[in-house]
N, C-alpha and C positions, 0 to 999 in steps of 0.2 A: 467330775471332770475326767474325762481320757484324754489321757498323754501318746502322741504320736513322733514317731523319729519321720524326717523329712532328709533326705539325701539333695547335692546338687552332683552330682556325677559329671556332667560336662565340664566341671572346673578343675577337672583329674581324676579318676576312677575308674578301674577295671570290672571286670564281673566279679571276680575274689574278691575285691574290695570289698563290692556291694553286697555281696552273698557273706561275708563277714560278721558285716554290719545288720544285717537281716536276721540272722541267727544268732546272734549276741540280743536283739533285740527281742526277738521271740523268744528266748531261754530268761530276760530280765523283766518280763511282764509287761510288754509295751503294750496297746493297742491297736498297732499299724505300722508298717515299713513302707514309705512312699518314696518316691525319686521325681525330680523334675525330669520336663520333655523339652529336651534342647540338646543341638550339634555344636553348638560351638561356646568357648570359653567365653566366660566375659572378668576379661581381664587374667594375667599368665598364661603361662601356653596352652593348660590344658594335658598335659600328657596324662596317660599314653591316650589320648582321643577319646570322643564323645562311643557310650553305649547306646543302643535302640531304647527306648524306656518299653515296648511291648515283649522284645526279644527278651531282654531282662527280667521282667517280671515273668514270662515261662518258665524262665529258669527256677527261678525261686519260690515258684507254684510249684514245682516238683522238688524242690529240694527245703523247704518250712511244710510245718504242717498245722498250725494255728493261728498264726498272724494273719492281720490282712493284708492288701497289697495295692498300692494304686499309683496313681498320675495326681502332680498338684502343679502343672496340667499340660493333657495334651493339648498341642495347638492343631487345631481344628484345619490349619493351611495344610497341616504334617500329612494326613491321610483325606482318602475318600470316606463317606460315612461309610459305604456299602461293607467295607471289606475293614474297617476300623470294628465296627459291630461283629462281624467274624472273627476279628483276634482281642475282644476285649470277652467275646461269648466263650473261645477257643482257652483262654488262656484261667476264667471261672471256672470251665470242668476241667482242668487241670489241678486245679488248687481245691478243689472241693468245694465253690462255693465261698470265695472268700476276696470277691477283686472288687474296687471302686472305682471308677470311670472319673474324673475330672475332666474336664473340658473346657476349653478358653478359645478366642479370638485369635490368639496370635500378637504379638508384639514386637518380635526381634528381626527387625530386616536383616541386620547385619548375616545371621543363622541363614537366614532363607538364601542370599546373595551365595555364600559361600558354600551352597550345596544343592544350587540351581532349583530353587523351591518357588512359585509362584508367591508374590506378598501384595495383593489390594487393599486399597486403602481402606479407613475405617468403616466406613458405612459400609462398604461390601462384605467384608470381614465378620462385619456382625449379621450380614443378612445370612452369610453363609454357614457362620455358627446357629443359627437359630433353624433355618434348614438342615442341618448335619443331626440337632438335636430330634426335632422331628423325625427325620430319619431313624436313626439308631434304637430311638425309645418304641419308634414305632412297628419297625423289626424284630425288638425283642417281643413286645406284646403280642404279637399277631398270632392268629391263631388260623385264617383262614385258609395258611400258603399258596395265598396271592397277591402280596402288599403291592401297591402302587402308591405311587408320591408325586406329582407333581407342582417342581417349584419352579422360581428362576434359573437355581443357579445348577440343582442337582433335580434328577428324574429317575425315577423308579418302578417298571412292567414287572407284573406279574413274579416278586420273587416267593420263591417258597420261603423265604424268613429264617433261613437255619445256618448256621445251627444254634440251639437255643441257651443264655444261662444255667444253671444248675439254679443260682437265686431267682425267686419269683420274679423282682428287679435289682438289676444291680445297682446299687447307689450312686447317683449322678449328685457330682460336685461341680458348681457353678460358683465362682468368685471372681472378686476385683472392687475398685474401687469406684465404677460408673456412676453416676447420676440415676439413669432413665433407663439403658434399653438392660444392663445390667440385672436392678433389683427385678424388672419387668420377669425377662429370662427366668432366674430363679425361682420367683412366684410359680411360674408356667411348668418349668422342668424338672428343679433340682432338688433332691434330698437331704441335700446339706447346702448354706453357704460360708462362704471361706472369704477372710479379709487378712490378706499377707501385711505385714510390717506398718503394722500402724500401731498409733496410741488409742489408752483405754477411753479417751473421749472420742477419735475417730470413730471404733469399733464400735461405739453406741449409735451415733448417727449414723454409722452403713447398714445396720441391722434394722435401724428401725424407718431405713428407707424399705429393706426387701420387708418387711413387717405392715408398710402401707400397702407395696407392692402386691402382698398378697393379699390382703382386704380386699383392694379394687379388685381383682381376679376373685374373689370371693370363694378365697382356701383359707383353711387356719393357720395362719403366721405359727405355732405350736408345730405345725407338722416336719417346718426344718429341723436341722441341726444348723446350730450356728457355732464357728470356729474360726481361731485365727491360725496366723502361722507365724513364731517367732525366731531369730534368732537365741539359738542354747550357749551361755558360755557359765559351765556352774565348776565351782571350786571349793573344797574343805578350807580354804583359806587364802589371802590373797595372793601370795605367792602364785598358788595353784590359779588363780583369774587369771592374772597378769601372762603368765606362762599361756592357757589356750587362748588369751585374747589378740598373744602374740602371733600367734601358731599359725591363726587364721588373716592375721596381718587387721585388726581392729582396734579400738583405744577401749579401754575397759570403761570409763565413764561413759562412753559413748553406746555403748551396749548395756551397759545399766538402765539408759535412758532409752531406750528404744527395741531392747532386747528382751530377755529373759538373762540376766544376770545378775551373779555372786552367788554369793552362800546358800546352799540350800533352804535356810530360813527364811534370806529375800527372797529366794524366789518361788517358796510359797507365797509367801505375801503379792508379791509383784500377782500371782496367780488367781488368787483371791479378789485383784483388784479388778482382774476381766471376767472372775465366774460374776460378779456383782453387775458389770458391763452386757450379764447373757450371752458370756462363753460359753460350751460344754463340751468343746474340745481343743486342745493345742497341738497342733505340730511341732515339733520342736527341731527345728531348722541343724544339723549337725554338718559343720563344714571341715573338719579335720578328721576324716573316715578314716586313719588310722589310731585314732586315741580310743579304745574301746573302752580305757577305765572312765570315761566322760561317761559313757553309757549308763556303766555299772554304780556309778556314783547317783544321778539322778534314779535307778531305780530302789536304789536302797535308803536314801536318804530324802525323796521327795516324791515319788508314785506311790507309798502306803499313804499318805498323808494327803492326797488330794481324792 
């Protein structure tokens, strides 16, 4: 099992923040520093205002030198694919080699409203992730420098395809909870998929939809990584719960039930109960970026042990 930190930056966080949080992360053995891709708070103000999740991870590809680095996820409304594959290629030879692309649909009107972002509805949304995926995967592969693409919604002459990853491919993450065009997607595109904030019985039936999903596409369901994304709220003792389940304005049964929470014993166990589900990775959702002994406690008292 690898344990990953998952940032929400738009809820309050600066680049120090995150660059903090990054390198406390990397010096405690993590497996990955992600941030979501979103402009606007949901819910409190938000100060001091949302960061770029690309610009940000530049950053931090020059300034870590181990960890990896990604999006859980961009929205696909956020960028063109053309030039989204230029800064996710840009920002891999920065880091040496070390970025993960996630990719979504898109969800939050309210985001897009307040910072004059196009948002089509669902079907179009998805036609256009699936062209975006196209795109992007197919820019990096190219070899001939003359990709062409013709879809509905996006069109592509003759580019020379550059500039390229440093990885062979860079790890495309595809998640959510979809039915149909979702597990389809993954099957077709993705290296990992991701199922945020659910229970260990959900997490069985979303996996073992992208698991049919790739049969009929006739790929070996083996080839993903499958992973969730939970909330973190761990403490040496209750006190210590109660205290970050405050922090973060949550009810501590309530995050027991649906989170990764208490004691580091539970939440091996809790951990246990989704490697058994066909987890093989966790994100671990951190929403009080300035508590870094949160960090340091989960590495020392539950990352040797998973």
């Amino acid at each position: 099992m690898r344990l990953r930190i998952f940032t929400e930056p738009q809820q309050g966080a600066s680049y120090d923040d995150l660059l903090a949080v990054a390198q406390e992360s990397e010096r405690s053995g993590f497996d990955a520093f992600f941030r979501s891709d979103h402009y606007l708070a949901m819910g409190g103000d938000g100060l001091p205002g949302p960061t770029d999740a690309w610009i940000t991870l530049a950053g931090l590809a020059r300034e870590t030198s181990t960890i990896r680095l990604g999006t859980l996820v961009t929205s696909s409304t956020f960028r063109l694919p053309g030039p989204l594959a230029v800064s996710v290629a840009g920002v891999d030879q920065m880091s040496g080699g070390r970025v993960e692309l996630g990719l979504g649909a898109g969800w939050f009107d309210d985001e897009h409203r307040a910072y004059g972002i196009p948002f089509p509805g669902t079907p179009e949304r998805f036609d256009r992730l699936e062209e975006q995926l196209e795109i992007i995967t197919g820019l990096w592969a190219d070899t001939s420098g003359a990709f062409s693409f013709e879809g509905e919604h996006f069109q592509v002459q003759n580019s020379p395809a550059l500039p390229k990853p440093v990885q062979d491919r860079v790890p495309v993450i595809i998640g959510g909870k979809g039915k149909r065009r979702t597990p389809a997607l993954a099957a077709r595109f993705a290296d990992e998929f991701n199922v945020p904030f659910v229970s260990v019985d959900e997490t069985r039936t979303l996996f073992g939809r992208v698991r049919t999903a790739c049969e009929t596409a006739e790929r070996d369901p083996g080839s993903l990584v499958y992973s969730n994304a939970l909330v973190l709220c761990a403490g040496s003792d209750e006190a210590e719960i109660a205290r970050r389940a405050a922090a973060i304005g949550r009810e501590v049964d309530e995050l027991r039930e649906n989170g990764l929470a208490g004691t580091p014993a539970e939440i091996l166990d809790r951990i246990g109960q989704f490697a058994d589900a066909g987890t093989e990775r966790i994100y671990l959702q951190v929403l009080d970026l300035s508590d870094l002994d949160h960090l340091r406690l989960v590495a020392e008292e539950i990352l040797p042990h998973v």
